[in-house]
C-alpha positions in Angstrom: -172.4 -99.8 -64.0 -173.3 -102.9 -66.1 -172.6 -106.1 -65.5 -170.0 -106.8 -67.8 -167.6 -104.2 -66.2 -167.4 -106.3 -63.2 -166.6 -109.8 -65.3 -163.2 -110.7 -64.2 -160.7 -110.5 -67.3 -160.2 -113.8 -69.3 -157.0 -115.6 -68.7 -156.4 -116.9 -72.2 -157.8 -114.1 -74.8 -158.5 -116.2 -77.9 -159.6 -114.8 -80.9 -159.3 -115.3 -85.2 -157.3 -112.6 -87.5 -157.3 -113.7 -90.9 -156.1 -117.0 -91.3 -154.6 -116.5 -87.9 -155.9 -118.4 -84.5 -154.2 -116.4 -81.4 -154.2 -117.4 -78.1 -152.7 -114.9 -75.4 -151.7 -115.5 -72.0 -153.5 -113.1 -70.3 -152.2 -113.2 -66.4 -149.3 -110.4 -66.9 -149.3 -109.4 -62.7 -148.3 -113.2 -62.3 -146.2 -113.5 -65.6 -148.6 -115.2 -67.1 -148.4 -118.4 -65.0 -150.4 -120.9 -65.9 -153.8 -122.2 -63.8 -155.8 -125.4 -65.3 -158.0 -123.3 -66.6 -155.6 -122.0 -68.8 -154.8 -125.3 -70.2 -158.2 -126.0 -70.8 -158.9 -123.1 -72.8 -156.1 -123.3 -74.9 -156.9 -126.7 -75.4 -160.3 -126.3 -76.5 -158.8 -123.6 -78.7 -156.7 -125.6 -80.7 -159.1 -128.8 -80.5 -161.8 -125.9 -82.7 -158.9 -125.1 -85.2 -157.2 -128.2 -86.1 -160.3 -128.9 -88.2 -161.0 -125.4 -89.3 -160.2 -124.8 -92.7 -160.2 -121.1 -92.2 -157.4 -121.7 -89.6 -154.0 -121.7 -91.3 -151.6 -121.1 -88.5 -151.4 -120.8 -84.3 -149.9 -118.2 -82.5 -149.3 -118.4 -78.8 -148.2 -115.1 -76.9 -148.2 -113.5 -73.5 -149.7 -110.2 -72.4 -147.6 -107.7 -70.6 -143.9 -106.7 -70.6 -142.1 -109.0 -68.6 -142.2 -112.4 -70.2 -144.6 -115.5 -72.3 -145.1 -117.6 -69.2 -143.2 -117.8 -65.8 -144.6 -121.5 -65.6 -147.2 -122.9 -63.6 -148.6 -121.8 -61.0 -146.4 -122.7 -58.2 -148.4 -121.0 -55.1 -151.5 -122.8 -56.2 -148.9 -126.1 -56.3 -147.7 -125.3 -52.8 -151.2 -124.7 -51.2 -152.2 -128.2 -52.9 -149.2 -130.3 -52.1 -149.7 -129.1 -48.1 -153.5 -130.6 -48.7 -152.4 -133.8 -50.2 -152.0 -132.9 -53.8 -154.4 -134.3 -56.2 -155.3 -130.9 -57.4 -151.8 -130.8 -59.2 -151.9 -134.8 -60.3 -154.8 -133.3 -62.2 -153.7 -130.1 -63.6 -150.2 -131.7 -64.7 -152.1 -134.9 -66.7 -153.8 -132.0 -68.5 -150.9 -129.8 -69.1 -149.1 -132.8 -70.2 -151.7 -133.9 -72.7 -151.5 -130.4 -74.2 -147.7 -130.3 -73.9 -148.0 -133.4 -76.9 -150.8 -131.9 -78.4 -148.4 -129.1 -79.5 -145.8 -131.1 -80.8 -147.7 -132.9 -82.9 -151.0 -129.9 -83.9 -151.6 -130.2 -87.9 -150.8 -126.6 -88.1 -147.7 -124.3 -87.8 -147.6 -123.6 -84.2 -145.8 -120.2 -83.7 -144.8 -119.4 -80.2 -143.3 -116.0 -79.3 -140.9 -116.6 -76.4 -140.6 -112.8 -75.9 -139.4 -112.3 -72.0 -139.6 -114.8 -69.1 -140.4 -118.5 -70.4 -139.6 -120.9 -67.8 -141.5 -124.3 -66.4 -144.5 -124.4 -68.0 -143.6 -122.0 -70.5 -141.6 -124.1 -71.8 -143.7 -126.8 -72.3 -146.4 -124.8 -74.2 -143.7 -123.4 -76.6 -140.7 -125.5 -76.7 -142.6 -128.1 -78.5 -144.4 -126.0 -80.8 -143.3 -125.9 -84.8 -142.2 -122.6 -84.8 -140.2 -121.3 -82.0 -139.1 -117.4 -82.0 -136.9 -115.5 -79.1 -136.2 -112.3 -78.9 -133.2 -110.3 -77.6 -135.2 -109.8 -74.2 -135.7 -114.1 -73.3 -134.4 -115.8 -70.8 -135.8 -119.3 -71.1 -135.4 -122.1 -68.2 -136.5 -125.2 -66.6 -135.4 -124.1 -62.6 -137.6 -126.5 -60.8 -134.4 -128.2 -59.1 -134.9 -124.7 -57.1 -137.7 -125.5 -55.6 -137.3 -129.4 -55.0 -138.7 -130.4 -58.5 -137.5 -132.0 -61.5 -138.0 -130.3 -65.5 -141.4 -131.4 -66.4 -143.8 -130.6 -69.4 -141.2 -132.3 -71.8 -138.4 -130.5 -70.2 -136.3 -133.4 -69.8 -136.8 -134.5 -73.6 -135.9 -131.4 -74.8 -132.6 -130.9 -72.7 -131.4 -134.5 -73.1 -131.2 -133.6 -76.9 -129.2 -130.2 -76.8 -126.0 -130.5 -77.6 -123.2 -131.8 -75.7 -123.6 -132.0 -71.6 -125.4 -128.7 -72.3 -129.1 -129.7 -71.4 -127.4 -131.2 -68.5 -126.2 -128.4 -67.2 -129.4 -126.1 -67.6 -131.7 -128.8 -66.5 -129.5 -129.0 -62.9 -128.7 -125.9 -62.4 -131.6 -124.1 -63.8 -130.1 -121.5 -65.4 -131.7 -119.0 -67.8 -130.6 -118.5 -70.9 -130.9 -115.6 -73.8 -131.7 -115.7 -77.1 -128.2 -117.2 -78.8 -128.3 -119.7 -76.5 -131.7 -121.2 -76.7 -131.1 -121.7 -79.8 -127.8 -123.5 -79.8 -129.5 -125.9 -77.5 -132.9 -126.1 -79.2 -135.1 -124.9 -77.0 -135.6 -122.2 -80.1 -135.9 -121.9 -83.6 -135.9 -118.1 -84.6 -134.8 -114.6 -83.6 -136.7 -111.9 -84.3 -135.6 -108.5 -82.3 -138.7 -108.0 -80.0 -139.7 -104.4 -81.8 -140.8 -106.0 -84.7 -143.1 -108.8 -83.0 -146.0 -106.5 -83.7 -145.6 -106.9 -87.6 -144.8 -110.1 -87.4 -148.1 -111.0 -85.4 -150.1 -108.6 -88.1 -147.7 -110.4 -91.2 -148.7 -113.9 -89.8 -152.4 -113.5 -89.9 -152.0 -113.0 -93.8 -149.3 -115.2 -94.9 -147.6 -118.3 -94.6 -145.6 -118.9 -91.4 -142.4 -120.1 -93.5 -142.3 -116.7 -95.5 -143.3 -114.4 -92.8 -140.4 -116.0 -90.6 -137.9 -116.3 -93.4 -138.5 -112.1 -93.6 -138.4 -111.0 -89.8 -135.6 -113.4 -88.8 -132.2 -111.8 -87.7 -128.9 -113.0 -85.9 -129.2 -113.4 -82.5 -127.0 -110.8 -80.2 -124.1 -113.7 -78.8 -124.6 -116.2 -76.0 -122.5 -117.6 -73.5 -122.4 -121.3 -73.7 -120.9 -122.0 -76.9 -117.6 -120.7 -75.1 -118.1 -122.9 -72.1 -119.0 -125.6 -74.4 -115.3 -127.2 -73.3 -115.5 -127.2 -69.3 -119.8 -127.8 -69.3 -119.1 -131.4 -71.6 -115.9 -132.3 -69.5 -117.9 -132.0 -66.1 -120.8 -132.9 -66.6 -120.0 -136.0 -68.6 -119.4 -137.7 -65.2 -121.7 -140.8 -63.4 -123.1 -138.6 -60.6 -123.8 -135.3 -59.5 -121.3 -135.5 -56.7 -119.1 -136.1 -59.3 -120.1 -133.5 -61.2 -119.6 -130.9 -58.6 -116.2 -132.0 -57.1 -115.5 -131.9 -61.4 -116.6 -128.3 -61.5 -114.7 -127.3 -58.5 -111.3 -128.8 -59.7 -112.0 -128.1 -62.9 -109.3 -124.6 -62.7 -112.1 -122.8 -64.5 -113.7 -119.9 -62.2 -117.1 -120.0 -64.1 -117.2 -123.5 -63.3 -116.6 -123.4 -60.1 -119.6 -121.1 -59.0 -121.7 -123.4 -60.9 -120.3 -125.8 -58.0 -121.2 -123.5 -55.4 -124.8 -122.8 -57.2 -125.9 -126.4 -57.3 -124.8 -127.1 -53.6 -127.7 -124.7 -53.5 -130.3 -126.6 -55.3 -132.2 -129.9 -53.9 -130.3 -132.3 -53.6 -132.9 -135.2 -54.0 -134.1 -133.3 -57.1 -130.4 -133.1 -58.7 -130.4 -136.7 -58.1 -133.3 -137.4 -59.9 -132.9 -134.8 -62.5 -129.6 -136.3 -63.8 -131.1 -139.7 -63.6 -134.4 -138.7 -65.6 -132.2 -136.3 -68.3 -130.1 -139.4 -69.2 -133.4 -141.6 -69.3 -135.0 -139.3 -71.7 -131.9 -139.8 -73.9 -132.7 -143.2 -74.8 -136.8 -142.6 -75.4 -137.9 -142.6 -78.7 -141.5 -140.3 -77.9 -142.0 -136.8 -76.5 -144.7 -138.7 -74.9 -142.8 -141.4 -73.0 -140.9 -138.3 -71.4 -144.0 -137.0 -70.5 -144.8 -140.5 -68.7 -141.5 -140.3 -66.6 -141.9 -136.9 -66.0 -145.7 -137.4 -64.6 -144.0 -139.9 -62.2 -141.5 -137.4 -61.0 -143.7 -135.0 -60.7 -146.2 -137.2 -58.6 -143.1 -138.4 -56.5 -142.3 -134.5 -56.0 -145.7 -133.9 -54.5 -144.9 -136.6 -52.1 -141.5 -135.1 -51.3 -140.9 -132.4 -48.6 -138.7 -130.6 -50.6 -141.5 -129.2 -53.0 -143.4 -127.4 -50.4 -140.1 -126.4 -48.5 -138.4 -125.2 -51.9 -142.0 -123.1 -52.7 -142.1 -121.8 -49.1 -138.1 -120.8 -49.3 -138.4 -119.0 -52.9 -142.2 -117.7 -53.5 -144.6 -117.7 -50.3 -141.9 -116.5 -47.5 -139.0 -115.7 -49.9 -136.3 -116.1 -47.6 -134.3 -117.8 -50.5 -132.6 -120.1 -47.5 -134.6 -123.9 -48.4 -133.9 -126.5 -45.5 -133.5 -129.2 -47.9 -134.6 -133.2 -46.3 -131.7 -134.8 -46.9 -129.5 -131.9 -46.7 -126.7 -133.3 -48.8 -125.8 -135.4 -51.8 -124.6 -137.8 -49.6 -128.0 -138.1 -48.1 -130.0 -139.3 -51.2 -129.7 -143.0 -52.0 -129.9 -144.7 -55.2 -132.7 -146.0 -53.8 -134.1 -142.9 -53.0 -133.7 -141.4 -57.0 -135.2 -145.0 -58.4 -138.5 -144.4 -56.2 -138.4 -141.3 -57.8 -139.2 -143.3 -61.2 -141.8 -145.9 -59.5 -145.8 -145.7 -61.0 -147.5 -142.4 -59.9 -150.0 -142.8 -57.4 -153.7 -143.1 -58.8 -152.4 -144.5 -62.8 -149.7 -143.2 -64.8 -150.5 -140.7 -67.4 -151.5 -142.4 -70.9 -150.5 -140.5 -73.8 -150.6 -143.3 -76.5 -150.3 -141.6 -79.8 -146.7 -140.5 -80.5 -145.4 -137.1 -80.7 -144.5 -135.8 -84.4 -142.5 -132.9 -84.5 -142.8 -130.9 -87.5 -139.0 -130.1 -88.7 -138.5 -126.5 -87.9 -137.1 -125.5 -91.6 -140.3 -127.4 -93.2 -142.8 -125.0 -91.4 -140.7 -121.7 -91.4 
């Protein structure tokens, strides 16, 4: 047997096509969740491209069946946050950087949200230039779920969908399909998932704006669009007690599981979610999202729900989270503004801002 056969495979598999650069998540047992390596070796991918001339566009993809990227990888998070956590500080101030890095790469950007996208996902392909679903996505931010709040530019991107929409997926965590992701952003394209394989070969030979301009089609209908009524009316309120007792009264059945699901979620993350989605509203950077969100992600590590919410829904998978405080009632104001204090060990610094190629300008 040689050596090679016993080399562990790669997680990212990066290679040229063409005028092509693809990078492919290459965990598919774990969905493609996301280690610090990974983020380093997609960074040093892009970081050789942006210069090469041979290089005309990025595409980012996932091995396997089931999905792009399930997010980061939480049992890694878990085992760190039990040991203190600095582990994660580290691994999120590099995701981060390369969460900006996308949104603001020289070159079209394509990311094929094919599957599960969630967490982490999201952040490597909800910023990029060219953003295509397929009839099989279901794209979220649930960290609420597990005691978190959305990161990797999660709050910047749902505090601009339309409406209370990103409200109401960045709280409750929700997935969503193709239609959807697209009335709220977090997509630009569908292309039906059978013809991803000529579109990967068309886009190693041609412009990205005429190779997506070809394979595009209507996306199958979503659901939100006819919620849009009851989802602005209850979530438009100050708090999220108010929010639920809204959804509950609200006469609407659809409305009122939502209710019972985020009774469900933690409670100190719901707090700080809705406080951080509404902050992200009135910042003028992708970057000064990822600044807040580095805070509430260090504040998370320091919060027993995050190991608790892990423990509930991945390592022992009981699904039944004992939540510290229990209740809404439980989390102060106080509590959600610590939330929002300096991370320990420095703040991220992300100083250049975020530029955002316009989605009809690069496809």
């Amino acid at each position: 047997m040689s050596v090679t056969a016993d080399l562990p495979e790669p997680e990212v598999l990066v290679h040229t096509e063409g005028r092509a650069g693809f990078l492919t998540l290459n965990r598919p047992r774990a969905i493609n969740a996301l280690t610090h390596g990974m983020v380093r070796r997609i960074d040093e991918a892009l970081t050789a491209w942006a210069d090469d001339p041979a290089i005309g566009t990025v595409v980012l993809g996932g091995a396997g069946e089931r999905g792009l990227c399930a997010g980061g990888d939480i049992r890694a998070i878990h085992a760190d946050a039990v040991a203190g956590g600095s582990a994660s500080l580290a691994f999120w101030r590099d995701e981060y950087r390369l969460n900006a890095r996308i949104a603001r790469y020289p070159k079209p950007f394509v990311a094929l949200m094919d599957g599960i996208v969630m967490g982490g996902g999201v952040g490597l392909s909800g910023h990029a230039s060219v953003r295509v679903v397929t009839e099989r996505s279901r794209v979220a931010m649930p960290e609420t779920g597990i005691g978190l709040v959305p990161d990797v530019g999660g709050t910047w991107l749902l505090g601009r969908a339309p409406g209370e929409l990103g409200t109401h997926l960045a709280l409750t965590g929700t997935p969503v399909g193709a239609a959807d992701a697209l009335l709220t952003g977090l997509a630009d394209h569908h292309v039906p998932a059978a013809e991803l394989p000529a579109l990967t070969a068309a886009l190693a030979e041609e412009d990205a704006a005429a190779v997506l301009a070809r394979f595009a089609r209507p996306a199958p209908e979503g659901e939100l669009a006819a919620r849009r009524d009851w989802i602005d009316a209850c979530y438009g309120a100050g708090t999220v007690e108010e929010i639920v007792q809204r959804l509950t009264d609200s006469g609407v059945p659809e409305a009122k599981e939502t209710a019972t699901l985020l009774l469900t979620r933690s409670p100190t993350a719901l707090k700080a979610t809705l406080a951080a989605v509404r902050r992200a509203r009135a910042l003028d950077s992708l970057e000064a999202a990822l600044t807040m969100e580095f805070r509430l992600s260090s504040a998370a590590l320091r919060s027993p729900d995050l190991v608790e919410g892990i423990r509930a829904q991945v390592v022992d998978k009981d699904r039944n989270p004992r939540w510290n405080p229990p209740t809404l009632a439980g989390v102060t104001p106080e509590d959600t503004a610590r939330w929002f204090a300096p991370a320990e060990g420095g703040d991220l610094d992300l100083t250049t801002p975020a530029v955002r190629q316009d989605p009809e300008e690069t496809a």
